[in-house]
Each structure stands twice: as structure tokens, then as C-alpha cells.
C-alpha positions as CSV (number, residue, x, y, z in Angstrom):
1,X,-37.9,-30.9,33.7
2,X,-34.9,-29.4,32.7
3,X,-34.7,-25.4,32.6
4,X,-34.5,-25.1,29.1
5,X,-37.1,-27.0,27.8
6,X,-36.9,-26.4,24.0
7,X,-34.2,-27.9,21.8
8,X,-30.7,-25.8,21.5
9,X,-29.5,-24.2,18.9
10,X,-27.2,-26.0,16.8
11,X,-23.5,-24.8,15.2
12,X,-24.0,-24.8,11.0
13,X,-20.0,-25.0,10.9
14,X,-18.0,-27.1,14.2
15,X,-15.8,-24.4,16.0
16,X,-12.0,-25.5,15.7
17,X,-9.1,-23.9,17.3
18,X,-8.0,-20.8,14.8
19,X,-4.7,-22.3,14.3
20,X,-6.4,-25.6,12.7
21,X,-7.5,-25.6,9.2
22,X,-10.8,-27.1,8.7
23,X,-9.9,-30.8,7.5
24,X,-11.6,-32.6,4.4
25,X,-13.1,-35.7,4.7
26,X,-14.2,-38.8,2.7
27,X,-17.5,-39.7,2.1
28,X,-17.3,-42.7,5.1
29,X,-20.9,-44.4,4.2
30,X,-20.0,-47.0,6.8
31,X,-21.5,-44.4,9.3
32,X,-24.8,-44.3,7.4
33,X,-25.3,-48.0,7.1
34,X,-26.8,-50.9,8.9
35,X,-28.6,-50.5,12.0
36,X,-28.0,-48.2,15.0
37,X,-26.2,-50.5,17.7
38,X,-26.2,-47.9,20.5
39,X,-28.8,-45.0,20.8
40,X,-32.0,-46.6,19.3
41,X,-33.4,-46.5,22.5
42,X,-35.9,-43.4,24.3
43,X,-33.6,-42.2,26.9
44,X,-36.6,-41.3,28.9
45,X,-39.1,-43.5,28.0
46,X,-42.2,-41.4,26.4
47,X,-42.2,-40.0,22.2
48,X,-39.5,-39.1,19.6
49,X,-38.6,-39.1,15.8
50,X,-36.7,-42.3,14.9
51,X,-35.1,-42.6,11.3
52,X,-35.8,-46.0,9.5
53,X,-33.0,-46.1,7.1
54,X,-29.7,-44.4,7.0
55,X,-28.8,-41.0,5.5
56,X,-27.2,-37.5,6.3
57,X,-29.0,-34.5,8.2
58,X,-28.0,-30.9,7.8
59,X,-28.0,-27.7,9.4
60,X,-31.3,-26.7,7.8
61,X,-33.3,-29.9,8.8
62,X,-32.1,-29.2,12.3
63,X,-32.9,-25.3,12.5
64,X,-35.8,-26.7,10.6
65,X,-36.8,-29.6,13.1
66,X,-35.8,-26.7,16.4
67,X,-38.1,-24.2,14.8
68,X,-41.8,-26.1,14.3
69,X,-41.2,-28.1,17.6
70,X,-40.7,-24.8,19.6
71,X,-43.8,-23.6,17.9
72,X,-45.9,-26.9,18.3
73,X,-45.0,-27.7,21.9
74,X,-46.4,-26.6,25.0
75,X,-43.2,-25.4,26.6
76,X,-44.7,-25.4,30.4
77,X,-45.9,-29.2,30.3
78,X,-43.2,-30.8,27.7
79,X,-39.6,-30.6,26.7
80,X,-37.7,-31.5,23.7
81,X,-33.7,-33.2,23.6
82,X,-32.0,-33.3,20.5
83,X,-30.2,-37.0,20.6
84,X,-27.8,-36.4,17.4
85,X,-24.8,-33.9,17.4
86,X,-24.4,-31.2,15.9
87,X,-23.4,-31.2,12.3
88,X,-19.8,-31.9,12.0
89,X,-18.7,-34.0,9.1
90,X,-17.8,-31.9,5.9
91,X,-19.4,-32.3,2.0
92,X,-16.9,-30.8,-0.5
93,X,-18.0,-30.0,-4.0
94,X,-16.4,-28.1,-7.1
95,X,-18.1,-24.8,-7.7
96,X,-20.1,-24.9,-10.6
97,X,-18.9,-25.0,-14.2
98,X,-15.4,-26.2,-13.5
99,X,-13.6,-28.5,-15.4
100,X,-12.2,-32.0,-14.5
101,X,-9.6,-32.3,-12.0
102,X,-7.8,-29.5,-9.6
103,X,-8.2,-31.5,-7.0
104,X,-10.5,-32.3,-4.3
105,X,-13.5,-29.6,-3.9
106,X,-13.6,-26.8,-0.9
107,X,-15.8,-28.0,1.8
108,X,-19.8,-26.8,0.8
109,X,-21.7,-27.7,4.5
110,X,-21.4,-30.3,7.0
111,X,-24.0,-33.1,8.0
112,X,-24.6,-35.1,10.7
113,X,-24.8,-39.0,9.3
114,X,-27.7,-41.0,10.6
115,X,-28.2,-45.0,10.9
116,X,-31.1,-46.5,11.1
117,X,-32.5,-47.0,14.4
118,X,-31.4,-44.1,15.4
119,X,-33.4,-41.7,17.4
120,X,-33.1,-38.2,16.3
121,X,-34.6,-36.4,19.4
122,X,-37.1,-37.0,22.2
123,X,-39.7,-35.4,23.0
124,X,-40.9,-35.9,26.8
125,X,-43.0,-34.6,29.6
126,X,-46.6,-34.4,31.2
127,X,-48.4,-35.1,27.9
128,X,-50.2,-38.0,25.6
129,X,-49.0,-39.4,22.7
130,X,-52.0,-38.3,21.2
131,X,-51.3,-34.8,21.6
132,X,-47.6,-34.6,19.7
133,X,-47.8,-37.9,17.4
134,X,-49.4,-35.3,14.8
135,X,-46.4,-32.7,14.4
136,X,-43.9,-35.1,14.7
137,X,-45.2,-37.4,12.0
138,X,-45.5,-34.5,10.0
139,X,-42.1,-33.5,11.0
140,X,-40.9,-37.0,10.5
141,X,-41.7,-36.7,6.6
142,X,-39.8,-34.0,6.4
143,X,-36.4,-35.9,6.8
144,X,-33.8,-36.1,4.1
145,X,-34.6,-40.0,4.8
146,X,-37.7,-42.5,6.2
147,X,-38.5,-41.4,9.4
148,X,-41.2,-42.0,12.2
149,X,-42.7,-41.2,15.2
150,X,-42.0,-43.3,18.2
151,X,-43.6,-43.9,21.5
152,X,-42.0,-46.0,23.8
153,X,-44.5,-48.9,23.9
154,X,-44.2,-48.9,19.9
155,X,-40.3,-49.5,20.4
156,X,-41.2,-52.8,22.9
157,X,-43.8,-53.4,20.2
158,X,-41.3,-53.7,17.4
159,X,-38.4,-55.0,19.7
160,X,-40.8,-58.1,20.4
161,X,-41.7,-59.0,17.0
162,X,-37.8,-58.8,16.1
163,X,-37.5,-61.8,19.0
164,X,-40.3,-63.7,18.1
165,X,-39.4,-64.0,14.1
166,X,-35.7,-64.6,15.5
167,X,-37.0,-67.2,17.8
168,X,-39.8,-68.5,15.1
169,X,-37.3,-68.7,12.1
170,X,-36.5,-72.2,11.1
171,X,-33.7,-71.3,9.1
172,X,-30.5,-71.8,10.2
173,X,-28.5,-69.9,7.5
174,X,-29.4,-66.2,8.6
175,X,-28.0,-63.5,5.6
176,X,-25.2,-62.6,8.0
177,X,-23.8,-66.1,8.1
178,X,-24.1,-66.1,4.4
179,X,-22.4,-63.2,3.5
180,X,-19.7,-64.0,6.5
181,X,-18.8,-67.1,5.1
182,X,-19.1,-66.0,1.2
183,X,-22.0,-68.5,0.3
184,X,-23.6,-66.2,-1.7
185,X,-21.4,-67.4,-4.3
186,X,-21.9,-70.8,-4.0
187,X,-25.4,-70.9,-4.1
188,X,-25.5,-69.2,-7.3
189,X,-23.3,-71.3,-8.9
190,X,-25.2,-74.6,-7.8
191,X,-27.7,-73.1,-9.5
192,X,-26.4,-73.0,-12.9
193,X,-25.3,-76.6,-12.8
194,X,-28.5,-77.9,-12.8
């Protein structure tokens, strides 16, 4: 058990060196989409929220997501890890009624993108599934984007199925090999020469 067992707080803006001016970013969508390669697994083996498709988390869903679990959970029994930083890439838009052009817009918040896959905290400790898969479904719909809550034997669950339909599927053109090798195209235009 670790000494602070609730989630920390997290920084609305990231904390540069005063002689750096905040920089502007573009919108980068690659980090939002396809599946989460590397933390899509429960660190320590027992509950969490994990998102199901891609999408952007702000400051408020955090403070949000800190708040209710610290009022939910049983802070001598469980504790809570938060397994996404902080918020720390920025969203610029033009203030409102402004016309065209003037170039790009001051930075308005900062988000954290999300894949899916991704697990978006953990929740661990001497406790049932039973006991927290309530709040953090409830917390889970919540999200800016689908989420769910996850125990560790519903991960090997769904990580089994995955192999078996990979093992059971016949076909041997899988989309990626499709879209890889630009047959997307030539299907459709058999098509319309029959």
C-alpha cells in the first residue's frame, strides 16, 4: 500500500521554465488513434477504467474522476493510481466573434490524448470487484469517450478471444495487409467490371 493512497492532484496548465513561452501545437490525431500498444495492461493485477476508443481527457474529467473516487473508496483497504499524465498538450481557439484569419488562436486548455486500450487509472487493494465495479462504471460513462470498467480476469477474458478469432480466422487477407498493400482499390474496381 503506498502512503498516499488516493489519486494526486493534477497540473490544469504543464509548469515550463519562465523563460519558455508556452508552445502551440497541432492537432496530432495520430496519438488518439488505433489501439494502445503499451499500457493496456493492469499494472497490478486487480480493477481500473479502461477507454474503448480514442479521444482527449481534460483537466475537469480528471479533478472530476480524483474527486468521486476519493469520496467512493475506502481509503484504509484500497488505493487509486492515475496511469495517464497530466494534461499537457495545448487546444487553441479564436475568441469568440472574431473574424477570419489573424493567425493561429491563443492556447484555450490542454488535454491529455487517449488511445484505445488504454487504462486510465487503477484502482487496487484488499477489496472485491463487486464492491467498486459500481462507481467506476458510473464513472466510466462519464468520459469524454467509451469507457469501461476492468477487472483483471476480464482483460485475460478479452485478450483470449482476440487469439482465438486470430487463430480461428480463415482469412488470409487481414485489413492491415489490405490497406498496406493498397488493395482496397483494386477490389473495388473488380467490382465494377463485372
Amino acid at each position: 500500500m503506498p502512503e498516499r493512497p488516493k489519486l494526486k492532484f493534477v497540473e490544469k496548465v504543464p509548469q515550463l521554465p519562465p523563460s519558455i513561452r508556452p508552445p502551440k501545437m497541432q492537432k496530432r490525431l495520430n496519438l488518439m488513434r488505433g489501439p494502445e500498444p503499451v499500457h493496456n495492461t493492469l499494472l497490478h493485477r486487480q480493477y481500473g477504467i479502461m477507454a474503448l476508443s480514442g479521444g482527449r481527457l481534460k483537466y475537469n474529467h480528471m479533478e472530476m474522476l480524483r474527486l468521486a473516487i476519493g469520496r467512493k473508496m475506502d481509503v484504509n483497504r484500497m488505493f487509486t493510481v492515475w496511469r495517464v499524465d497530466s494534461p499537457w498538450q495545448p487546444v487553441t481557439r479564436k475568441g469568440q466573434g472574431q473574424r477570419m484569419g489573424g493567425g493561429k488562436g491563443a492556447i484555450d486548455h490542454y488535454v491529455t490524448p487517449v488511445k484505445a486500450g488504454r487504462i486510465i487509472l487503477e484502482l487496487a487493494g484488499k477489496c472485491e470487484f463487486i464492491e467498486v465495479k459500481d462507481f467506476l462504471e458510473e464513472l466510466a460513462k462519464k468520459m469524454p469517450f467509451k469507457a469501461m470498467a476492468v477487472s483483471q480476469e476480464i482483460l485475460d477474458k478479452m485478450k483470449r478471444k482476440e487469439e482465438q478469432n486470430e487463430k480461428n480466422n480463415l482469412n488470409n487477407y487481414t485489413m492491415k495487409y489490405l490497406i498496406q498493400n493498397n488493395m482496397g482499390v483494386a477490389i473495388d474496381g473488380y467490382h465494377h467490371m463485372i
